[in-house]
N, CA, C and O of each residue as an XYZ file, in Angstrom:
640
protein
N     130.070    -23.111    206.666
C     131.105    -22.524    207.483
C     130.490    -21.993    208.781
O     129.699    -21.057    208.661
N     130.766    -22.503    210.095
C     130.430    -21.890    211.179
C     131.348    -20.933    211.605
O     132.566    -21.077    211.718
N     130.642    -19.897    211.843
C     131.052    -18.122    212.186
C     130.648    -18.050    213.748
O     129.603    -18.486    214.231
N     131.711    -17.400    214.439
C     131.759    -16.837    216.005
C     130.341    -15.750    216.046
O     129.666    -15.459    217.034
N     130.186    -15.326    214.749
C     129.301    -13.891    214.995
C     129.609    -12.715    214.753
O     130.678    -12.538    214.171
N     129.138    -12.045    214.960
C     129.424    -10.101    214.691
C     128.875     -9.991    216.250
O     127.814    -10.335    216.770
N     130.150     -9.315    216.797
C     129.871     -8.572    218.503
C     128.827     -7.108    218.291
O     128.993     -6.325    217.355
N     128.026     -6.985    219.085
C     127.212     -5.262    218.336
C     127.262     -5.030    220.187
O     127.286     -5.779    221.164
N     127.261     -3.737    219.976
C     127.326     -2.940    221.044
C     126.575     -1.665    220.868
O     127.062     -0.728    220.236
N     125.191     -1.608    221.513
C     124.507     -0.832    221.086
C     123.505     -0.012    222.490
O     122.990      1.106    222.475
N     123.497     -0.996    223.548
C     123.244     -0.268    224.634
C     124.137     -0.901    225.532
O     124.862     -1.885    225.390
N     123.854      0.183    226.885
C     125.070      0.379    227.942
C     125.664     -1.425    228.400
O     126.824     -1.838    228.390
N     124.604     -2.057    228.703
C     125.069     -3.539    229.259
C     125.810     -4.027    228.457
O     126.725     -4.773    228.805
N     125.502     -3.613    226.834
C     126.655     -4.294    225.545
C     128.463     -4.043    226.163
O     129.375     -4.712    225.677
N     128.625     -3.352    226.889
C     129.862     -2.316    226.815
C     130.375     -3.726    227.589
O     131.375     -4.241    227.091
N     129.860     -4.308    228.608
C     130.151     -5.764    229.582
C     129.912     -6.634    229.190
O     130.167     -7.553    229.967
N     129.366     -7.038    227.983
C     128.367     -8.258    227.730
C     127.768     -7.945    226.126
O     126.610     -7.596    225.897
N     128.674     -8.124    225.241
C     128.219     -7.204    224.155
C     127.373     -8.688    223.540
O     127.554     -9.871    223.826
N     126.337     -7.985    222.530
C     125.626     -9.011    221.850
C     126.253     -9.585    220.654
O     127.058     -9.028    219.908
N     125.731    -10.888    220.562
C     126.251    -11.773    219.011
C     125.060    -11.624    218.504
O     123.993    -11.486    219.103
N     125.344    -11.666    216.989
C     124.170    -11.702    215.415
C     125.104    -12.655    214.873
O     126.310    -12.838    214.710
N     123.631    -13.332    214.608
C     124.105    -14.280    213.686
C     123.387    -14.681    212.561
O     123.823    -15.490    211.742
N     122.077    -14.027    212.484
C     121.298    -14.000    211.440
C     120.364    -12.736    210.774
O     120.145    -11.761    211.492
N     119.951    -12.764    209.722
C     119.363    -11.553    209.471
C     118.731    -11.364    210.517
O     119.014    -10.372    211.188
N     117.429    -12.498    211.062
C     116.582    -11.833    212.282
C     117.181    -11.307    213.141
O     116.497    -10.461    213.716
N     118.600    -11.456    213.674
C     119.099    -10.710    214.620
C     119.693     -9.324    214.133
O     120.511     -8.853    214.923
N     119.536     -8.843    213.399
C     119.838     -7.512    212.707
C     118.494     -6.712    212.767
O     118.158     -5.687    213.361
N     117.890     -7.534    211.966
C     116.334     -7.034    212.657
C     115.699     -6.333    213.508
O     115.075     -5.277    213.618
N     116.279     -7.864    214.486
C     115.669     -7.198    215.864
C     116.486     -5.780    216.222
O     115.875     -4.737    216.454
N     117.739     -5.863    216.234
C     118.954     -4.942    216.580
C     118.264     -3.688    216.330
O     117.951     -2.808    217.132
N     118.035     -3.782    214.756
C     117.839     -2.010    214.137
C     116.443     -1.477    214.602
O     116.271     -0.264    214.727
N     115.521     -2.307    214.839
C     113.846     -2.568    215.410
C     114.375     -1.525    216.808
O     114.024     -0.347    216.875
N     115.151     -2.105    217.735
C     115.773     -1.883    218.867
C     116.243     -0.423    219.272
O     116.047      0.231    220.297
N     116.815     -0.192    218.303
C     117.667      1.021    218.544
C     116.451      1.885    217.311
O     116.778      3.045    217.565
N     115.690      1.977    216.566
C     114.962      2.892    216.293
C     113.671      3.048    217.056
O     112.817      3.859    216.699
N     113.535      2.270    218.104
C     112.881      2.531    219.285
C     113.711      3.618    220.603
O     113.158      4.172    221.553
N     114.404      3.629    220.422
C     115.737      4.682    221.106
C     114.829      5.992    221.712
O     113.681      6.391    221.519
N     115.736      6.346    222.375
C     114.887      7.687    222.892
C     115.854      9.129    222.728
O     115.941     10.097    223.483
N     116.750      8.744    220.995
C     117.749     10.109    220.868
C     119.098      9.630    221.189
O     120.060      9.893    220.467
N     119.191      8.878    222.344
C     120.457      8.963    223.180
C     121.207      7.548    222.901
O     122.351      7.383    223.323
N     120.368      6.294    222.007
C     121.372      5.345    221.359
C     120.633      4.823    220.150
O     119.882      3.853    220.250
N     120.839      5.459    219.002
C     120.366      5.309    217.877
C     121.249      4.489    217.050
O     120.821      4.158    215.944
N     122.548      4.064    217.451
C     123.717      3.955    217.049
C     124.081      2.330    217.537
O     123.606      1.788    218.535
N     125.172      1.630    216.444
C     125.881      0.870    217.097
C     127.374      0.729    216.283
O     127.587      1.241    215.184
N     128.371     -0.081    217.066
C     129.085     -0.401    216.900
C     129.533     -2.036    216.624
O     129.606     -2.747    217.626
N     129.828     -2.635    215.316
C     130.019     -3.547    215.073
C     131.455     -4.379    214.883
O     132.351     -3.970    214.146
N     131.530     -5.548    215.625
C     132.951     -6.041    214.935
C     133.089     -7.860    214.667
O     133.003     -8.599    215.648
N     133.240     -8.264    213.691
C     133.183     -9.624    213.077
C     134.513    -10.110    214.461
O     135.529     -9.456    214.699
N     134.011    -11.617    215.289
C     134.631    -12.255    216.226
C     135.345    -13.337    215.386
O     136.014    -14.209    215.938
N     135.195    -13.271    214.024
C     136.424    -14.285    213.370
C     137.274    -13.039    212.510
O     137.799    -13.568    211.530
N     137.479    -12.040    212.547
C     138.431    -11.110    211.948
C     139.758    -11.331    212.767
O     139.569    -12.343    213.441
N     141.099    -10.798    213.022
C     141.800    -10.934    213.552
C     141.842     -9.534    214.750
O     141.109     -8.560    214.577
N     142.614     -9.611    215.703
C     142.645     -8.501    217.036
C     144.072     -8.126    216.317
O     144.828     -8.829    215.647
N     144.149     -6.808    216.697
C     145.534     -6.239    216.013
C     146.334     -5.288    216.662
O     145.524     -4.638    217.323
N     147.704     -4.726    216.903
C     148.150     -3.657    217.924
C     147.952     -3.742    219.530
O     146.964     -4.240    220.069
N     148.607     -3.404    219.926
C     148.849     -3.134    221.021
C     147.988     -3.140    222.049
O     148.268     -3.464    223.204
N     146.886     -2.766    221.627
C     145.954     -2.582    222.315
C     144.774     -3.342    221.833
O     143.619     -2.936    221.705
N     145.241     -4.457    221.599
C     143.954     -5.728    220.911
C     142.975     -5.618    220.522
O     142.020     -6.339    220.811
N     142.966     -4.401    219.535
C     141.503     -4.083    219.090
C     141.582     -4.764    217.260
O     142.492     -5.015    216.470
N     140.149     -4.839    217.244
C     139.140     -5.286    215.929
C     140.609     -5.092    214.921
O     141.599     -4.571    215.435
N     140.638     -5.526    213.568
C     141.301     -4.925    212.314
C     140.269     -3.964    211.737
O     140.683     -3.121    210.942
N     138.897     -3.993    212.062
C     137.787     -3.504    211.268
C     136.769     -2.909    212.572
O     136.999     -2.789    213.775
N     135.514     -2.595    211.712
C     134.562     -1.748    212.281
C     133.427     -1.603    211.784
O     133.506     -0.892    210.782
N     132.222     -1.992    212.036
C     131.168     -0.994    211.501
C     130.356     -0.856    212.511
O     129.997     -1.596    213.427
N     129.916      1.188    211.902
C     129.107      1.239    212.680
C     128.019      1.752    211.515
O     128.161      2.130    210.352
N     126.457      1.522    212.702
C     125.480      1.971    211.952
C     124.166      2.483    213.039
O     123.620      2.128    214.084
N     124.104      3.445    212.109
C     122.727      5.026    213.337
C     121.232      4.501    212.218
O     121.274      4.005    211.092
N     120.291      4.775    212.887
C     118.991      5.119    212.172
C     118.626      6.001    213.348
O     119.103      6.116    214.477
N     117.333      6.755    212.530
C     116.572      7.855    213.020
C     115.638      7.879    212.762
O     115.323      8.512    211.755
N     114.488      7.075    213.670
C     112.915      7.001    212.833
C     112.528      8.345    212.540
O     111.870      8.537    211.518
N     112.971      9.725    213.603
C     112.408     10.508    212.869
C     113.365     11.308    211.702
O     113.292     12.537    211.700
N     114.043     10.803    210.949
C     114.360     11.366    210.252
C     114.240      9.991    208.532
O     114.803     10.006    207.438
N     113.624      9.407    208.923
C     113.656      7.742    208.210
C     114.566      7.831    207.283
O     114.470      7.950    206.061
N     115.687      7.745    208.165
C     117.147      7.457    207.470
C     118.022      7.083    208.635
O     117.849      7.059    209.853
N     119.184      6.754    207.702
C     120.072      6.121    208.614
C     122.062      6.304    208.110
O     122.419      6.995    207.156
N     122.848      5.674    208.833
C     124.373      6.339    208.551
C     125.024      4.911    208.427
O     124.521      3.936    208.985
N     126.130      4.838    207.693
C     126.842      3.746    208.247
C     128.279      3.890    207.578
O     128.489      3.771    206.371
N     129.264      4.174    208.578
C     130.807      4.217    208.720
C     131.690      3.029    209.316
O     131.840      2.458    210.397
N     132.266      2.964    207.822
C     133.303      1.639    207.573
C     134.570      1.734    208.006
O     135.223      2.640    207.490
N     135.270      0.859    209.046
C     136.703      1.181    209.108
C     137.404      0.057    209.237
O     137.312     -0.652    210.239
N     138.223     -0.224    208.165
C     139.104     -1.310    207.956
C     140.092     -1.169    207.440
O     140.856     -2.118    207.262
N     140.362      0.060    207.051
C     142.034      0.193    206.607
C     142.164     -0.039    205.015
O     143.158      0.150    204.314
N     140.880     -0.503    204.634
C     140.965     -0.624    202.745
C     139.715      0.601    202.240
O     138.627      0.273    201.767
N     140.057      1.715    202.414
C     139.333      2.289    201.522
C     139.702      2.917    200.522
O     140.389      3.924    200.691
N     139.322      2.467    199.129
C     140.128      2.774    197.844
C     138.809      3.235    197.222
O     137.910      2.582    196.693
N     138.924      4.303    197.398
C     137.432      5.209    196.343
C     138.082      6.533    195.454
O     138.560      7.567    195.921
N     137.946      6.175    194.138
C     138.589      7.168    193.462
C     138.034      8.384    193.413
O     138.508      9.192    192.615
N     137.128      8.691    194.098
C     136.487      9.866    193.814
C     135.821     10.699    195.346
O     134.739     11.222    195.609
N     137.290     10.453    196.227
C     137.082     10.838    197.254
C     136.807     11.856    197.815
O     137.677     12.675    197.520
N     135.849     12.421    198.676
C     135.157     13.232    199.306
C     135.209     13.364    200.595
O     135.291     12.341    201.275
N     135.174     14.578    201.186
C     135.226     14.087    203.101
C     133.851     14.465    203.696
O     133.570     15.620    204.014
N     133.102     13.525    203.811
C     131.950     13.497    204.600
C     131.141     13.049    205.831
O     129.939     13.018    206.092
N     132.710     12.582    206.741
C     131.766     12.486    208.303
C     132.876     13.302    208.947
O     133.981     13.446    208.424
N     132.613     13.686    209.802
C     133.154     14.476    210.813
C     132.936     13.770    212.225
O     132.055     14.231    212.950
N     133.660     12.717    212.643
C     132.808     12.193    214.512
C     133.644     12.823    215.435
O     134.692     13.430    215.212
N     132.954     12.572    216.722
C     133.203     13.551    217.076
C     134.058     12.951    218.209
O     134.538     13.655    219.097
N     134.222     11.648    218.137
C     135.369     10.998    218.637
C     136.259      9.726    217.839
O     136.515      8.556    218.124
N     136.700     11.009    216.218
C     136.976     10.100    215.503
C     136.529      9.764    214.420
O     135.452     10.167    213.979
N     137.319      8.954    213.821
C     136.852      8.841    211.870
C     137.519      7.385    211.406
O     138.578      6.835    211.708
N     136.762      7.130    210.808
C     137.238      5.584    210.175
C     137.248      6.174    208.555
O     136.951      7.271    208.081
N     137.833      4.650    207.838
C     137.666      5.055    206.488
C     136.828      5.091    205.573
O     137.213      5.663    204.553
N     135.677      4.630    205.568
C     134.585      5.150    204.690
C     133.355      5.646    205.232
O     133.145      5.108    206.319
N     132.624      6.308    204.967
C     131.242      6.630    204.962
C     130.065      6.451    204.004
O     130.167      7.127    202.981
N     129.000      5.712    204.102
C     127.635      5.895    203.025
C     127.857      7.153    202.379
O     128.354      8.114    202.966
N     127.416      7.167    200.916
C     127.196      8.060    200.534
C     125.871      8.570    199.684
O     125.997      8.245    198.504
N     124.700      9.240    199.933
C     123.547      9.078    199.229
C     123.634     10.695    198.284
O     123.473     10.623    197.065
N     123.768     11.417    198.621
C     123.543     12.639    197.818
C     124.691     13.658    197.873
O     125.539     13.660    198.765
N     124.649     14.533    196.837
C     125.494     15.647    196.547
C     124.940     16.831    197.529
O     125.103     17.956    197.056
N     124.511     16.795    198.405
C     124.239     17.559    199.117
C     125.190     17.889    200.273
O     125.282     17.005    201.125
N     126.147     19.358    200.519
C     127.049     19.186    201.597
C     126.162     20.527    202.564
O     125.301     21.387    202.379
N     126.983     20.039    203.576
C     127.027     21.689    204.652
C     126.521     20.792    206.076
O     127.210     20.335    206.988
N     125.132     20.754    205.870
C     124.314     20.540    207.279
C     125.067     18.925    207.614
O     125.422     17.986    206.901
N     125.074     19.199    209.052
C     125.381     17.918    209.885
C     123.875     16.854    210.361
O     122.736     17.082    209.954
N     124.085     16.236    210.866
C     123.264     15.070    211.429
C     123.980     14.316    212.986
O     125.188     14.095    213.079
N     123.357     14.118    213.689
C     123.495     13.988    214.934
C     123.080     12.620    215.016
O     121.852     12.534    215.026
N     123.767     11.349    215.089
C     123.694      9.860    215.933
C     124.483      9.332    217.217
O     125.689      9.083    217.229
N     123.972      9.257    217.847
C     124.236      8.684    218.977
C     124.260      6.774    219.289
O     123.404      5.921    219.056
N     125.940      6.654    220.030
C     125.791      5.408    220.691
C     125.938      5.453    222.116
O     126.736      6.296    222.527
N     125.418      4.820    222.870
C     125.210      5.308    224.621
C     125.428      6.681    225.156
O     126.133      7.031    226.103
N     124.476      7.579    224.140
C     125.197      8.777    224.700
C     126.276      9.284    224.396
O     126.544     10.084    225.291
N     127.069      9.280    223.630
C     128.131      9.362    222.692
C     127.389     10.366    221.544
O     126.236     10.008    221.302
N     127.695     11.163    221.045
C     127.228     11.581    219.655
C     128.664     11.793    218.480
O     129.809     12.244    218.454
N     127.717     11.161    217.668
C     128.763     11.385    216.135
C     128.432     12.225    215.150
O     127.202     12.266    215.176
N     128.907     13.063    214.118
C     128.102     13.870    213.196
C     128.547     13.256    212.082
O     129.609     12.648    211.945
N     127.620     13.456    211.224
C     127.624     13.071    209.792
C     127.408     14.102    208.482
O     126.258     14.060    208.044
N     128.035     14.736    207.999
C     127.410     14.932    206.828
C     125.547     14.964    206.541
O     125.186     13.811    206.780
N     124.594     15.613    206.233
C     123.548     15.040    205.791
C     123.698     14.502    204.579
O     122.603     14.100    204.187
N     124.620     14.294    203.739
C     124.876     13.599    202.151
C     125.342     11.958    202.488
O     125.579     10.998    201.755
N     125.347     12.192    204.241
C     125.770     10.706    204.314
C     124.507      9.503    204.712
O     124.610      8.343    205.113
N     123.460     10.248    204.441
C     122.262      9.427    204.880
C     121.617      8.472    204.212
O     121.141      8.834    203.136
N     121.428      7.171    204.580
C     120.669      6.519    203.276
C     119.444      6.299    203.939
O     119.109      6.917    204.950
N     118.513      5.097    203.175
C     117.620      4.761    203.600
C     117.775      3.688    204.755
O     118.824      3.054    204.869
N     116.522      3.474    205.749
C     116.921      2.934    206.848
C     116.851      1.185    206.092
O     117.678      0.308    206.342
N     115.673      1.033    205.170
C     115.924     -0.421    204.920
C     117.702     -0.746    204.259
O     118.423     -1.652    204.678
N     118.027      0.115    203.321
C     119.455     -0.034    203.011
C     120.542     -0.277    204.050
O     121.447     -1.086    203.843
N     120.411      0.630    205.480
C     121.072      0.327    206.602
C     120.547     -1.317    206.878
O     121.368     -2.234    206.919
N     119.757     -1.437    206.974
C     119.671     -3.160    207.478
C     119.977     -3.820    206.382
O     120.069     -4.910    206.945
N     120.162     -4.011    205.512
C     120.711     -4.760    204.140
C     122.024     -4.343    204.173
O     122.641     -5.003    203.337
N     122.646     -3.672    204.661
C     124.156     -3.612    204.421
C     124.366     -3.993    205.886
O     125.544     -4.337    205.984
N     123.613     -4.107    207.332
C     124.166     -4.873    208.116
C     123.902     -6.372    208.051
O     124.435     -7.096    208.892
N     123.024     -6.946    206.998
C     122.530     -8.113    207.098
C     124.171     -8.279    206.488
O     124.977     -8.725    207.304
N     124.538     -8.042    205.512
C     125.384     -8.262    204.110
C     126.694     -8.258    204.984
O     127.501     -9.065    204.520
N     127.093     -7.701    205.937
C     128.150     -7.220    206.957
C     128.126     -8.598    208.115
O     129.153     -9.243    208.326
N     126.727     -8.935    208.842
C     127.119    -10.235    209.261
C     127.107    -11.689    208.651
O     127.683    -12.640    209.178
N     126.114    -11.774    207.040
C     126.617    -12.793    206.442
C     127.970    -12.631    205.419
O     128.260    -13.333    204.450
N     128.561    -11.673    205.874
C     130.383    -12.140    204.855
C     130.623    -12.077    206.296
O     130.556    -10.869    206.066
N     130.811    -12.162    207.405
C     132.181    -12.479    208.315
C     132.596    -11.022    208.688
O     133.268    -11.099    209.716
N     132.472     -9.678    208.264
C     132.879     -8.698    208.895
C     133.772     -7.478    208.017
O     134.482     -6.502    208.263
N     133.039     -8.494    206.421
C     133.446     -7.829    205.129
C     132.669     -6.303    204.945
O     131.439     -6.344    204.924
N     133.259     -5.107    204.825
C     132.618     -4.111    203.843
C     131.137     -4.559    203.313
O     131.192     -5.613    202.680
N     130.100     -4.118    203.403
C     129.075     -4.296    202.581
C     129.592     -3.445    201.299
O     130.308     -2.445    201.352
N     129.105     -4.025    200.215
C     129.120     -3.589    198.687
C     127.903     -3.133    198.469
O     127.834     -2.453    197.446
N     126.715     -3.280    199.175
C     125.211     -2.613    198.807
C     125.383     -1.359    198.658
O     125.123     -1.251    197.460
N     125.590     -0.518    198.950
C     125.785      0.550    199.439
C     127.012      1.578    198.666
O     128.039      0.911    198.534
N     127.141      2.664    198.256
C     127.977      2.996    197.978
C     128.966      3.889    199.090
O     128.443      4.643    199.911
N     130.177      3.735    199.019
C     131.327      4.569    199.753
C     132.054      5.763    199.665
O     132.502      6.032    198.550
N     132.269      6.521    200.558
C     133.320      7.639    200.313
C     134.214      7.227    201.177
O     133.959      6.426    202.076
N     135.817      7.969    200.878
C     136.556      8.258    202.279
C     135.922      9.262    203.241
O     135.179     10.167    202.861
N     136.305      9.015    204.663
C     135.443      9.882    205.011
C     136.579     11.199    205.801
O     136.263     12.080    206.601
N     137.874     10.901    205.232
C     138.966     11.883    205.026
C     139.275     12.814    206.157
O     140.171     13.650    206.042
């Protein structure tokens, strides 16, 4: 099956000219990329170019985004597609322009926030929403080989 790609938008020129992935190595490189960051784009924004455009304002049906933090060797990743069915829902991101429907979830740990950034943008997270950074690249590998599906690696909350 030939796939359009996953659009990522992760530094400023992306915003005009956003990048295609189309293979693990290009996830790779991506997360390599942005954990070279200097604080201010640790972050990206993802959207599958064979999903459908929806509303009014022709945006994605879906979303992912995903932060790492070499110095914190971890990483975030918030799902938004309109199917989040988790029976054992919790509210654990707080952004700060905004909330989709799921969030990673690694530990029972609540209170303290976490700070990721995309171009200068910052989002907060939960610190219970942190996983490991190789898990962040395995759930974006898993995200551009289904087409723009939810990764299942990973476990979910609402992020409410």
């Amino acid at each position: 099956m030939t796939t359009q790609g996953i659009q990522a938008v992760y530094l400023p020129e992306h915003n005009e000219e956003p990048r295609v992935l189309f293979t693990p190595a290009d996830v790779d490189d991506m997360i390599d990329a942005l954990l070279r960051s200097d604080g201010s784009g640790d972050s990206v924004e993802m959207f599958s170019l064979d999903r459908p455009i929806v509303g009014p304002l022709d945006m994605p049906d879906h979303r992912l985004f995903a932060g790492v933090r070499k110095d914190r060797n971890a990483g975030v990743l918030d799902s938004g597609d309109g199917t989040c069915e988790i029976s054992d829902a919790r509210s654990v991101s707080k952004s700060v322009k905004g909330s989709a429907s799921a969030v990673t979830f690694a530990t029972a740990t609540e209170g303290d926030v976490v700070v990721y950034s995309q171009n200068g943008s910052p989002f907060e997270f939960l610190i219970s929403s942190e996983i490991s950074i190789e898990k962040v690249r395995e759930a974006v590998k898993e995200f551009v080989a289904t087409g723009g599906k939810r990764p299942s690696c990973v476990e979910w909350v609402d992020a409410g």
